[in-house]
C-alpha positions as CSV (number, residue, x, y, z in Angstrom):
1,X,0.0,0.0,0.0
2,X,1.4,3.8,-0.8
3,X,2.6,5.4,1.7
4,X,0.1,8.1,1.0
5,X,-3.1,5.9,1.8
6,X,-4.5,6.9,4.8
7,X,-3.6,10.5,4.3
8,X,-7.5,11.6,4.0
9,X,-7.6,9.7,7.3
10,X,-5.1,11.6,8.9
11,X,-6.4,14.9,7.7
12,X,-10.0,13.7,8.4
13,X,-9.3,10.8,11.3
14,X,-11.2,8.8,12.6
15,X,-11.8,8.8,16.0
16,X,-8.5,7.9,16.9
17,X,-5.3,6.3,15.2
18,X,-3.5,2.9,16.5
19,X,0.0,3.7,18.0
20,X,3.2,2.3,18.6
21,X,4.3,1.2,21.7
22,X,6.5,3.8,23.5
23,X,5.6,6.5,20.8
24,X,1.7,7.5,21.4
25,X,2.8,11.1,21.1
26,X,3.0,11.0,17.3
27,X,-0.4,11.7,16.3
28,X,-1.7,13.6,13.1
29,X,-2.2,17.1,13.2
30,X,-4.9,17.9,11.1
31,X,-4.9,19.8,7.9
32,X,-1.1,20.2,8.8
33,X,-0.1,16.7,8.2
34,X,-0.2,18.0,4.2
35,X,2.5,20.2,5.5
36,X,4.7,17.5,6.9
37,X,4.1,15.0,3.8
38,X,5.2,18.8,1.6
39,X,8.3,18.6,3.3
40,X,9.3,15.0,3.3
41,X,8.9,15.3,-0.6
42,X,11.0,18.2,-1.0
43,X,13.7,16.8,1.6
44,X,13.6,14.1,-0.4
45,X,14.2,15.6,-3.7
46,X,17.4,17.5,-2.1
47,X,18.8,14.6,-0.8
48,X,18.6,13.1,-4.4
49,X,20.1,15.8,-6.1
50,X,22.9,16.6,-3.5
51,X,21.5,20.0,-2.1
52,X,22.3,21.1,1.5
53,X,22.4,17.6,1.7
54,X,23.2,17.0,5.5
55,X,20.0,19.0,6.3
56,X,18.0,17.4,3.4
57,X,18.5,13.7,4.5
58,X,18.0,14.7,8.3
59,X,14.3,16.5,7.5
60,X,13.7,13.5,5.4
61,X,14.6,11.0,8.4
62,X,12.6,13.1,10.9
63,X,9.9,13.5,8.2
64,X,9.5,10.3,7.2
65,X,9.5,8.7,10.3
66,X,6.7,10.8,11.6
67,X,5.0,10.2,9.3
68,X,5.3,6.3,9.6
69,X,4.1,6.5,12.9
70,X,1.4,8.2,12.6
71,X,-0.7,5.0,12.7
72,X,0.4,1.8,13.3
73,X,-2.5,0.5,10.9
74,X,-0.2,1.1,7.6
75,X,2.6,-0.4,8.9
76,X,4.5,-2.1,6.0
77,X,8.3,-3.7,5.8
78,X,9.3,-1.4,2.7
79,X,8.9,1.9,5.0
80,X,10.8,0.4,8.1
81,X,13.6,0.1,5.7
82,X,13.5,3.7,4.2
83,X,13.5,4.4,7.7
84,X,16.8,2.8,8.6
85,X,18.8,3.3,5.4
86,X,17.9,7.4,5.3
87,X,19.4,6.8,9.2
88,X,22.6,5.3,8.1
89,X,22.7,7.8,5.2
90,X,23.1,11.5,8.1
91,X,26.4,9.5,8.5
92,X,27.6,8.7,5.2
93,X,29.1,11.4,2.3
94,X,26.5,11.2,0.3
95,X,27.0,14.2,-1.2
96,X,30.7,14.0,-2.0
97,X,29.8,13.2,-6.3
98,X,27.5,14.3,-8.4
99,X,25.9,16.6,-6.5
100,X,25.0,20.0,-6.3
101,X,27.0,20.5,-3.3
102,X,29.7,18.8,-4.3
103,X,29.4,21.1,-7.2
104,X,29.5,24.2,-5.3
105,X,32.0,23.6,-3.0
106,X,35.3,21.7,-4.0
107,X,36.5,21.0,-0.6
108,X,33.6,18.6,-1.1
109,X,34.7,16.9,-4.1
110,X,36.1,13.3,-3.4
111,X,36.9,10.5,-6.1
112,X,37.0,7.8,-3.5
113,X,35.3,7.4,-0.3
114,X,36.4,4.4,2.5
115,X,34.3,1.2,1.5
116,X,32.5,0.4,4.4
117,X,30.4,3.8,3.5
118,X,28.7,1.4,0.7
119,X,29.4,-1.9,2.7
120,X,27.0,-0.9,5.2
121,X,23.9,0.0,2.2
122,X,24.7,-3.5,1.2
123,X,24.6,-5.1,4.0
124,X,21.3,-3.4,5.5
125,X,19.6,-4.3,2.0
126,X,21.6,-7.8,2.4
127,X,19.3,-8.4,6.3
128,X,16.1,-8.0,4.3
129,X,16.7,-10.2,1.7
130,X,18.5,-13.0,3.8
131,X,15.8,-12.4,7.2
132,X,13.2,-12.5,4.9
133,X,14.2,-15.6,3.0
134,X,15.2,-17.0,6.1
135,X,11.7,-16.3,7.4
136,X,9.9,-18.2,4.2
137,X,11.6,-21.8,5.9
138,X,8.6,-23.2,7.7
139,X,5.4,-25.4,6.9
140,X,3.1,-23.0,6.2
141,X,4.9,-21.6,3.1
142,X,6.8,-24.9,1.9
143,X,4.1,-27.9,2.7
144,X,1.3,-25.6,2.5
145,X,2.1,-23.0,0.0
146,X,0.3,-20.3,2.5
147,X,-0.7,-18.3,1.7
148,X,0.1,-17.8,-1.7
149,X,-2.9,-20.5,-2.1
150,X,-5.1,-17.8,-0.9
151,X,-3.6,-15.1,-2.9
152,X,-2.7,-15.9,-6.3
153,X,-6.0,-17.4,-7.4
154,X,-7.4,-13.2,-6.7
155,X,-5.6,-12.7,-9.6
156,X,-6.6,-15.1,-12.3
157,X,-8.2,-12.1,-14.7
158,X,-5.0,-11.5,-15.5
159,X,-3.8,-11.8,-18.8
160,X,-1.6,-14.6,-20.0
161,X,-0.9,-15.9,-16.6
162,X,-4.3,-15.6,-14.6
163,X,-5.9,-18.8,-15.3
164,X,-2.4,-20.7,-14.2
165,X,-3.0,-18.9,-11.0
166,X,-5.8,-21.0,-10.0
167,X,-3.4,-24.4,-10.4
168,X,-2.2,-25.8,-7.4
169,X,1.5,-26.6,-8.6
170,X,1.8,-22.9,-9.2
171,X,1.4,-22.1,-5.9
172,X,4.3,-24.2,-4.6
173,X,6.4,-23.2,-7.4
174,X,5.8,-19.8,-6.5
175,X,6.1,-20.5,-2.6
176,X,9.4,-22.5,-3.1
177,X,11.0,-19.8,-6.3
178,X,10.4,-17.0,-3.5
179,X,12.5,-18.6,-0.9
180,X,15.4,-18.7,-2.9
181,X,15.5,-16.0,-4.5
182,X,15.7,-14.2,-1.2
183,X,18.3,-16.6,0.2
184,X,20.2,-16.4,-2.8
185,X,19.7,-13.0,-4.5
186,X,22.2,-11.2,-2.5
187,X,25.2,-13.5,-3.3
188,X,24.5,-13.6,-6.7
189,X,24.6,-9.7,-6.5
190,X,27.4,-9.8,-4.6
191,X,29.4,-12.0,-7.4
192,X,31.0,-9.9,-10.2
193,X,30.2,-13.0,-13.1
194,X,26.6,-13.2,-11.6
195,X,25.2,-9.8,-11.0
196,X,23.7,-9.0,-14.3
197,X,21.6,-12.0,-13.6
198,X,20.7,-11.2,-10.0
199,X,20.0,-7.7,-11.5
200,X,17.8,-9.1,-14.1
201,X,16.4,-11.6,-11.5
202,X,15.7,-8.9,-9.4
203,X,13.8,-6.7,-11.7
204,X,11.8,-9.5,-12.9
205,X,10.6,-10.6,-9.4
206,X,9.5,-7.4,-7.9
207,X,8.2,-6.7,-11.6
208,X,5.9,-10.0,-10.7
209,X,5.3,-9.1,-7.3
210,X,3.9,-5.2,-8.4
211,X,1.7,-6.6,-10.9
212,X,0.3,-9.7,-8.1
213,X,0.3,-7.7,-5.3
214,X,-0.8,-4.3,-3.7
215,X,2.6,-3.4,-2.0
216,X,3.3,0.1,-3.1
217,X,6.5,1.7,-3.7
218,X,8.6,-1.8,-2.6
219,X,9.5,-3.2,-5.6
220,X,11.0,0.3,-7.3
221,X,12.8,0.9,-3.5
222,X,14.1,-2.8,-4.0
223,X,15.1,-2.3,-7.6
224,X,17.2,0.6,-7.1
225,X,18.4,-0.4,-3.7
226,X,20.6,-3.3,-5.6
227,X,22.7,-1.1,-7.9
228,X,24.3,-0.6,-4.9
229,X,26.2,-3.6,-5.7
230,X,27.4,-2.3,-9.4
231,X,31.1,-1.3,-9.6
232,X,31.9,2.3,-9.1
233,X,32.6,2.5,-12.7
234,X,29.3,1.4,-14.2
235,X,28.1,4.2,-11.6
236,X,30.7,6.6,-13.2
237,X,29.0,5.5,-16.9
238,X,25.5,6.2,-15.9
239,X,26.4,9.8,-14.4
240,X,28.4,10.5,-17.3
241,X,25.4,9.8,-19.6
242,X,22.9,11.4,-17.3
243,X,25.4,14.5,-17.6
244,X,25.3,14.5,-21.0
245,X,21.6,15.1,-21.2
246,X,21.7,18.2,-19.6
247,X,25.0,19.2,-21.9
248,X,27.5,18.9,-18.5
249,X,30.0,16.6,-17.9
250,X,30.8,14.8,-14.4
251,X,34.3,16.4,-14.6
252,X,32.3,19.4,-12.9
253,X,31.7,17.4,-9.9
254,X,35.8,15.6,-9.5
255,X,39.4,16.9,-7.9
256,X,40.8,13.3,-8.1
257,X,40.8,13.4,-4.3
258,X,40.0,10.5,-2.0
259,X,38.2,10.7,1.2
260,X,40.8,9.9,3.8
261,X,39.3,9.3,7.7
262,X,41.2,10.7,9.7
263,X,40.8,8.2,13.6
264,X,39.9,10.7,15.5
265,X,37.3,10.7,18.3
266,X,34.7,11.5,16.6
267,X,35.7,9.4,13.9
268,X,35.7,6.8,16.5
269,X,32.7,7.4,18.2
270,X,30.4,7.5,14.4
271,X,31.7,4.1,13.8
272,X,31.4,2.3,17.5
273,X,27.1,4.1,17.0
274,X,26.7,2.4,13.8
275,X,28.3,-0.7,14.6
276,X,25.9,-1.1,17.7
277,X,23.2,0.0,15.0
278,X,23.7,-2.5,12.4
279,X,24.1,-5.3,15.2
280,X,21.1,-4.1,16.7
281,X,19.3,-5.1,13.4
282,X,21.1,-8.4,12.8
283,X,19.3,-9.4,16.2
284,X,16.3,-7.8,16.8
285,X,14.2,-9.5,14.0
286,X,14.7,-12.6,16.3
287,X,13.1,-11.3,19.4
288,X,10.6,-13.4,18.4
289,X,12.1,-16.7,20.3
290,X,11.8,-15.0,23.6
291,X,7.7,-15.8,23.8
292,X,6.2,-18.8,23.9
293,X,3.6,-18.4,21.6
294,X,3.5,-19.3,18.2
295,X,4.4,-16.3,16.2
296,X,1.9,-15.6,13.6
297,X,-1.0,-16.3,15.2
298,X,0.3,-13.7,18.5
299,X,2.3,-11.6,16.4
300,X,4.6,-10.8,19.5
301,X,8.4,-10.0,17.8
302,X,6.6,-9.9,14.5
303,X,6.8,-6.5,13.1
304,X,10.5,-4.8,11.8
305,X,11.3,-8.5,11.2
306,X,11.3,-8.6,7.6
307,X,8.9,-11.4,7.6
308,X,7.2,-10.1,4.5
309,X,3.8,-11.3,3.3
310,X,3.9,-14.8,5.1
311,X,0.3,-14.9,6.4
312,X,-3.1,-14.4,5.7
313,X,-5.3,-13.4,8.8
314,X,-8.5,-12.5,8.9
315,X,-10.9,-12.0,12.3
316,X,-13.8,-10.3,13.9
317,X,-14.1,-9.1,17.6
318,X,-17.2,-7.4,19.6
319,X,-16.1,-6.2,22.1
320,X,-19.3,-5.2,25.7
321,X,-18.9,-2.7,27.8
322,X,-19.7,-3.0,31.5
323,X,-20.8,-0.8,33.6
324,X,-18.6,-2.2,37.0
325,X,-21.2,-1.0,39.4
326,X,-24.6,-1.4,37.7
327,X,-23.2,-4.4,35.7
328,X,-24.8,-3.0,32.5
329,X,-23.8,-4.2,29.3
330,X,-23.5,-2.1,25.9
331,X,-22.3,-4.0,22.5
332,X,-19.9,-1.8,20.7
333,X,-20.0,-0.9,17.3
334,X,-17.3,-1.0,16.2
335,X,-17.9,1.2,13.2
336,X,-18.9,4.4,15.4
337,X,-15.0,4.6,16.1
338,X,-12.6,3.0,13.1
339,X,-12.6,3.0,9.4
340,X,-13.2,-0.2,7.5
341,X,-9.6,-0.9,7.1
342,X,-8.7,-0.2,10.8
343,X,-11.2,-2.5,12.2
344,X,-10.0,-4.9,9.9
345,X,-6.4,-5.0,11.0
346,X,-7.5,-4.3,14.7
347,X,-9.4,-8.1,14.7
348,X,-6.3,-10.2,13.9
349,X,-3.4,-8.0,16.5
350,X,-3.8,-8.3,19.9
351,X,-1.7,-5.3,20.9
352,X,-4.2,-3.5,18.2
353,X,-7.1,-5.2,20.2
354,X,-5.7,-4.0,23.6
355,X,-4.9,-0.5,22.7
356,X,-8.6,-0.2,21.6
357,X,-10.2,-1.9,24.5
358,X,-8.3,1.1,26.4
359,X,-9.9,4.0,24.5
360,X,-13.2,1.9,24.8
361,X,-12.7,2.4,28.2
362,X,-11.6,5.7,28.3
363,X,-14.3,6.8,26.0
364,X,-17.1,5.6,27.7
365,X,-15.9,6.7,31.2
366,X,-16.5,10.0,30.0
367,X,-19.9,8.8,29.1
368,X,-20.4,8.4,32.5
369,X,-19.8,4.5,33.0
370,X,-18.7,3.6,36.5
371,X,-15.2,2.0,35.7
372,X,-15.7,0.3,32.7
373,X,-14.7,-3.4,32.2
374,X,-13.8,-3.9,28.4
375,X,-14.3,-7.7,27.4
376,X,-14.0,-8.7,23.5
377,X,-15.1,-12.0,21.9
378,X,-12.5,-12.6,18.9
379,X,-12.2,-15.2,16.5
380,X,-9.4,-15.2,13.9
381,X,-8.3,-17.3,10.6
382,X,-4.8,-17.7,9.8
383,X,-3.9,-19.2,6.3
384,X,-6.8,-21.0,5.7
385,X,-7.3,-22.2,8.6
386,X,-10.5,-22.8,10.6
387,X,-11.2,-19.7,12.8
388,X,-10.4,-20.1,16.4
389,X,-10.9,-18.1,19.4
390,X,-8.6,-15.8,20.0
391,X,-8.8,-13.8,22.9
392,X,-9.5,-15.0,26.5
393,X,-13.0,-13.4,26.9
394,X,-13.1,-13.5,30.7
395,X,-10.3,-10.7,30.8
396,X,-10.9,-7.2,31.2
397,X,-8.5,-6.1,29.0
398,X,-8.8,-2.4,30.6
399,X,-6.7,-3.5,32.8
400,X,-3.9,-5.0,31.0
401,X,-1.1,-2.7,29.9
402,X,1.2,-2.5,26.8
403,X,4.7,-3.5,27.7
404,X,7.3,-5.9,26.1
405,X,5.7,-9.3,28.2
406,X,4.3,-11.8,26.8
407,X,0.3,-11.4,26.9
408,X,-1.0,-14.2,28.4
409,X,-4.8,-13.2,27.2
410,X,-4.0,-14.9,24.0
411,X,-5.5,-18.1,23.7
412,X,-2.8,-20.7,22.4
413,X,-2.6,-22.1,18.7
414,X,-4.3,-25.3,18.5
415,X,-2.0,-26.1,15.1
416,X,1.8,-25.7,14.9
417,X,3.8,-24.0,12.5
418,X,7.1,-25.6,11.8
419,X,10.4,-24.0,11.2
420,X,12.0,-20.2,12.0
């Protein structure tokens, strides 16, 4: 989904927007949030083009990520990783070539910068790939072919290939081609006689995956994300010929000079903060193994995972209010409070579930309720599954918090789900 649906909903919101944990502060702010979306484009057009650049990529960073968190309800892999590459990037000379900057100011100008500067692009782009392959090991996907056996037949108008998309040996072939090609992809790119091929690879997949599915901006972010493994010169070949276009010549942007780090403390200290950063996302996508449940049916560790479109989930929940003193009971409507789409992804997530029981509570307690109890009755399908109950309806959930715990209201999986 674009980044941009939703954006009527923040201007015109609902009743209120889903948060994440630890960051309930970041709300929309009305007919402002065009403002905020204004300057996230244009940051991100000066970051492209090399203009006050170290500014540029820090508005598009702070931009951007407000934005994202705005409401959990859009959440989506692809803008988790703008997120973290534009982070890297307020530490990296981005604007050293080619760039406006660079063309302004020679004591800008280098011809060569240290390597890790495009080591770490390739190895943030490297954790998706590889996490997400990694991810597409277990019984659903492989035995099953879930839910691609739920997807693919949605798309047999298609030309050409939509009536093969109702065949049951193109779901595993699919299923089993995705895995490896995320295993694989990034060593193939990685390999001088075998990226063209991964390049090509790579174009054609996310091609397929635009074209199947409704995932927005991903594939083009994916797309140009691996010419990050090209040579330096092929990237010298394409600036030259974009140069040419506009009747200029890259020799505007070069001294000959190369960037030389000089291991000073502050030197020191940018490299020790990324170090911890990059480790910190080679282990938190496995978070996951510290609950007990199983993972896609509780979601717990789920998110910023790069577990990318592994189930299909699909639920309802009432929730009844009640009155703690009188013991009156109202049925909630669920629609007198979220959009379509919002109570759609709130009846499959617990901690979506949870945070709404809360402004449940909160909202009728100002409706004069003695100390509302919040009680839901939830039933969720999870690739193909029968549905199951899902939440214990004997809790009160307004009185269980948020927090990093496991939340022992779930009810347990009564299937298992081999593999990571």
């Amino acid at each position: 989904m674009p980044l941009t649906v939703g954006l009527r909903n923040f201007i015109s919101p609902p009743e209120f927007h889903f948060t994440y944990y630890g960051f309930a502060w970041v709300k929309p702010i009305g007919n402002y949030t065009y403002i905020v979306f204004l300057i996230c484009g244009i940051a991100a057009l000066f970051v492209a083009i090399g203009y006050k650049y170290k500014w540029a990529i820090l508005t598009f960073f702070l931009s951007f990520t407000y934005i994202e968190l705005m409401d959990k309800t859009t959440y989506l892999n692809h803008y988790y990783f703008i997120t973290t590459i534009s982070f890297v990037l307020l530490f990296l000379p981005a604007n050293c070539y080619f760039s406006i900057d660079a063309y302004k100011n020679k004591k800008m100008r280098f011809a060569k910068i240290p390597s890790w500067n495009i080591d770490i692009l390739k190895l943030l782009l490297a954790i998706v790939y590889f996490y997400a392959g990694v991810a597409k090991l277990n019984s659903d996907w492989l035995i099953e072919a879930m839910p691609l056996k739920i997807w693919l037949p949605n798309n047999s108008n298609l030309p050409l290939i939509g009536s093969l998309l109702n065949e049951n040996w193109v779901h595993y072939a699919f299923s089993w081609t995705g895995a490896i090609y995320d295993l694989v992809i990034v060593f193939l790119l990685l390999y001088k006689r075998t990226r063209l091929l991964g390049f090509i690879l790579v174009v054609a997949f996310h091609i397929l995956t635009k074209i199947l599915f409704p995932i927005g901006v991903f594939p083009y972010v994916m797309i140009i994300s691996s010419l990050i493994f090209f040579d330096a010169s092929f990237h010298k070949k394409t600036l030259n010929f974009i140069a040419k276009i506009f009747s200029s010549s890259i020799i505007l942007f070069e001294n000959g000079k190369e960037k030389v780090q000089t291991f000073d403390n502050t030197y020191k200290a940018k490299v020790f903060f990324i170090s911890c950063f990059v480790a910190f996302q080679l282990l938190f996508p496995f978070r996951y193994l510290c609950y007990p449940n199983e993972l896609f049916w509780s979601e717990e560790g789920f998110r910023f995972s790069w577990r990318v479109m592994l189930m299909e989930k699909a639920g309802y929940a009432t929730f009844t209010v009640r009155d703690a003193v009188t013991k009156k009971e109202i049925v909630v409507n669920n629609s007198h409070f979220l959009t379509v789409f919002q109570e759609k992804q709130m009846a499959f997530q617990p901690d979506f579930i949870l945070e709404y029981a809360h402004y449940l509570h909160n909202y009728y307690k100002q409706e004069g309720v003695n100390t509302p109890e919040v009680y839901v009755e939830s039933y969720v399908a999870l690739n193909g599954r029968l549905s199951q109950k899902y939440i214990d309806s004997k809790i009160n959930l307004a009185k269980e918090n948020e927090s990093f715990k496991n939340k022992t209201w779930i009810l347990p999986f009564n299937d298992e789900i081999k593999g990571f």
